[in-house]
C-alpha positions as a Markdown table, in Angstrom:
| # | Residue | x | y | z |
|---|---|---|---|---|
| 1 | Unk | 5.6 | 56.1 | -26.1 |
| 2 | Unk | 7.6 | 53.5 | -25.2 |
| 3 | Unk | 6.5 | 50.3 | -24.0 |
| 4 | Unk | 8.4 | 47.0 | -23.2 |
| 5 | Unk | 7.2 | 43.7 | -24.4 |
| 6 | Unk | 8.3 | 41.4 | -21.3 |
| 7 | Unk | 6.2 | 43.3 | -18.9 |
| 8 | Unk | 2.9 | 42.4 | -21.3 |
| 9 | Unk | 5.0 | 38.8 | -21.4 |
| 10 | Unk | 5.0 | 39.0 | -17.4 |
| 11 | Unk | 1.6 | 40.4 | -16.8 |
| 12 | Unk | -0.1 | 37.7 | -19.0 |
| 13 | Unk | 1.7 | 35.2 | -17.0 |
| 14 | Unk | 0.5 | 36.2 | -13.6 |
| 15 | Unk | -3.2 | 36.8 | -14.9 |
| 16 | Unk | -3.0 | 33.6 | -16.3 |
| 17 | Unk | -2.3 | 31.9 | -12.7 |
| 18 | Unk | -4.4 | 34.2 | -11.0 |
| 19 | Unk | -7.2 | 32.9 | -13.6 |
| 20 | Unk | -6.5 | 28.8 | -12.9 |
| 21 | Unk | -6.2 | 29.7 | -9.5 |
| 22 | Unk | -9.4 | 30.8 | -9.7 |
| 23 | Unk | -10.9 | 27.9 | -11.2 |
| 24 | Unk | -9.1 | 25.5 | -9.4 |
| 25 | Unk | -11.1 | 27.1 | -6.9 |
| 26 | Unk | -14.4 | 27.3 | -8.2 |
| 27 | Unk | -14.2 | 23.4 | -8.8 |
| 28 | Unk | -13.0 | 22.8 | -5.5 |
| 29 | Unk | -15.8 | 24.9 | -3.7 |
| 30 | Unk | -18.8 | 23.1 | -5.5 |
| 31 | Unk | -16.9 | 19.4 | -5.0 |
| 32 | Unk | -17.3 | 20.8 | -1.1 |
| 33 | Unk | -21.0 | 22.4 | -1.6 |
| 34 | Unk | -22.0 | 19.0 | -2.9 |
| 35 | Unk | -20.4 | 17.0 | -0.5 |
| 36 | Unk | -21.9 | 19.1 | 2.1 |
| 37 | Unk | -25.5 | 18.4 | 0.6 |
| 38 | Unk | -24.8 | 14.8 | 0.8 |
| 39 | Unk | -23.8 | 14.7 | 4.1 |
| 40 | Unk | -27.0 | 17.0 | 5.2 |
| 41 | Unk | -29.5 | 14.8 | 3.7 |
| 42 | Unk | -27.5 | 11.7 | 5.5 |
| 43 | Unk | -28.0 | 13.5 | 8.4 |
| 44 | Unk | -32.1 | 14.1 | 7.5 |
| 45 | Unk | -32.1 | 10.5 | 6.8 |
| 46 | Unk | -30.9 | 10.0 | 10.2 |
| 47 | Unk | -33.1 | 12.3 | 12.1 |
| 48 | Unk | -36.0 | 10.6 | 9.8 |
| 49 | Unk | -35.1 | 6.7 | 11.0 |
| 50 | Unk | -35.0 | 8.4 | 14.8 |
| 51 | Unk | -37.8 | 11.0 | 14.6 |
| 52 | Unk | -38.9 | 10.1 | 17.6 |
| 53 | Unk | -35.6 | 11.3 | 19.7 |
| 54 | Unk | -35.6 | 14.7 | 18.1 |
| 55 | Unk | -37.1 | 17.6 | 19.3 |
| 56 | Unk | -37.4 | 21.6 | 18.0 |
| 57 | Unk | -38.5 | 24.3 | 20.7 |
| 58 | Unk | -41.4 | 26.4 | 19.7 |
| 59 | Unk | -39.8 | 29.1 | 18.9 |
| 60 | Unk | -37.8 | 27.2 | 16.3 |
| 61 | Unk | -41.0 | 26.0 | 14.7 |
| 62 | Unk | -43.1 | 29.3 | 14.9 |
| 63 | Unk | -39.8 | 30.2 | 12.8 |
| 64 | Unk | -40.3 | 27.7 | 9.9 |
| 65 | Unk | -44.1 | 28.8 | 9.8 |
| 66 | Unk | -43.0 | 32.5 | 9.6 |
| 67 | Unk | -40.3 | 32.4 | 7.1 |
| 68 | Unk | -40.8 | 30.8 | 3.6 |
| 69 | Unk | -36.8 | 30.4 | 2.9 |
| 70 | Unk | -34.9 | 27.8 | 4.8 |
| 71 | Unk | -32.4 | 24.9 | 3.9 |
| 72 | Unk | -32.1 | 21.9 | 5.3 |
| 73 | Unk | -28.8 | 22.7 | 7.1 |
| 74 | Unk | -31.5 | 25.7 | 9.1 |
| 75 | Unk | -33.4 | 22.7 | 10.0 |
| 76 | Unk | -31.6 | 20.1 | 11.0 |
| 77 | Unk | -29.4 | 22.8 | 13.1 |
| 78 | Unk | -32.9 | 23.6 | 15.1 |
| 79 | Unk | -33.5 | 19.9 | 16.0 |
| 80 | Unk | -32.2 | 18.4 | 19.4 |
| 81 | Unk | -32.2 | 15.0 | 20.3 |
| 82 | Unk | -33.8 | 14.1 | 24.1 |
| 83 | Unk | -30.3 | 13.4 | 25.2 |
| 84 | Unk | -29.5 | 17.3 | 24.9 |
| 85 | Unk | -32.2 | 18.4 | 26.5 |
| 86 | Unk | -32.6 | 18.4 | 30.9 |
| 87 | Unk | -35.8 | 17.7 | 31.9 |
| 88 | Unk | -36.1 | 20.2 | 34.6 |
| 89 | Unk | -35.8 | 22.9 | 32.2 |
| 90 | Unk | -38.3 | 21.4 | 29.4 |
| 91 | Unk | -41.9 | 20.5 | 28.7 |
| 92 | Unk | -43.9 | 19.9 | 25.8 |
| 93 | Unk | -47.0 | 19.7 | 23.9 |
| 94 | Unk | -48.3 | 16.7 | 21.6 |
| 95 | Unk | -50.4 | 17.8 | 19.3 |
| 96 | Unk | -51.6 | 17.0 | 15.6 |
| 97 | Unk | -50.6 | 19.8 | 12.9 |
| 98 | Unk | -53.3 | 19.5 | 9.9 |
| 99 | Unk | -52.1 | 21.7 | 7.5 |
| 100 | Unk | -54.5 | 24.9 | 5.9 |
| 101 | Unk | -54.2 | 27.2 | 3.0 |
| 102 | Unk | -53.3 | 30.0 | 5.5 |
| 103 | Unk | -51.2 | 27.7 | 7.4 |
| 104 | Unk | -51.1 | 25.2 | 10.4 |
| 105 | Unk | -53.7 | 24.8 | 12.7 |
| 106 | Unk | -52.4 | 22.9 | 15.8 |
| 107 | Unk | -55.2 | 20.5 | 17.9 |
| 108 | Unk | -54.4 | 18.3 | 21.2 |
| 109 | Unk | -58.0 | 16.3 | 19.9 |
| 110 | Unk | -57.6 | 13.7 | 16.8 |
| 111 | Unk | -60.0 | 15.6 | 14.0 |
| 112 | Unk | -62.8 | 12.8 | 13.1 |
| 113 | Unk | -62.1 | 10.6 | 9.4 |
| 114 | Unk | -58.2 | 12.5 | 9.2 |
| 115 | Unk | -55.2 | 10.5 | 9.9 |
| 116 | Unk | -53.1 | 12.7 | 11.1 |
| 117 | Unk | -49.6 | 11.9 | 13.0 |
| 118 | Unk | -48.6 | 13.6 | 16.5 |
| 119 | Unk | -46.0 | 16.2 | 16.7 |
| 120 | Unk | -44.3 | 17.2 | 20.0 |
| 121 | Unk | -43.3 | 20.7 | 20.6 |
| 122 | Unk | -41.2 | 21.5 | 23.2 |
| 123 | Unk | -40.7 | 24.4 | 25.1 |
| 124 | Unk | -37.1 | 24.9 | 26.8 |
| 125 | Unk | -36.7 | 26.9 | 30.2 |
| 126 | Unk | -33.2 | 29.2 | 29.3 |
| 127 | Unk | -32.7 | 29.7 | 33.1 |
């Protein structure tokens, strides 16, 4: 058998790039994963100071009650803001949302000794 050194030489050089290449991305990508969670909870922060210009259609929140997994990029993607919407193509329904062990009852009538805030669902005409 005969086998030449400066190819092992050679091939421990290139996997040796190909391995800092790989870290140097693997640092890079969670330096942008964590910028990218700082600029989604500045954006929740924004959507929290002017709640009461953002709307989600109801078929947008019937999809947070169905599904358990969801990140705060799936919800702030869902939100509009009243500017975005046309109001020939959109109504909506306040109501207050008092949370159960099975999951959300919805009621247009103020439940007696419960302070409960509003929510406004809107439903959006696609035609």
């Amino acid at each position: 058998m005969h086998f030449e050194v400066k190819n092992l030489f050679s091939f421990l050089k290139k996997f040796t790039r190909l391995k800092n290449q790989v870290e140097v991305f693997n640092t890079q990508s969670e330096i942008i994963n964590k910028e990218k969670e700082k600029l989604d909870l500045f954006e929740y922060e924004i959507l929290k100071e002017k709640e009461s210009e953002y709307y989600i259609s109801f078929q947008d929140f019937l999809f947070f009650l169905e599904n358990d997994q969801y990140s705060l990029r799936d919800i702030l993607s869902r939100f509009k803001h009243i500017g975005e919407l046309d109001k020939s193509k959109f109504s909506y329904l306040e109501a207050y949302a008092i949370p159960k062990e099975d999951g959300i009852l919805l009621t247009t009538t103020l439940p007696e000794g419960r302070k409960v805030n509003k929510v406004r669902i809107v439903s959006c005409s696609t035609k």
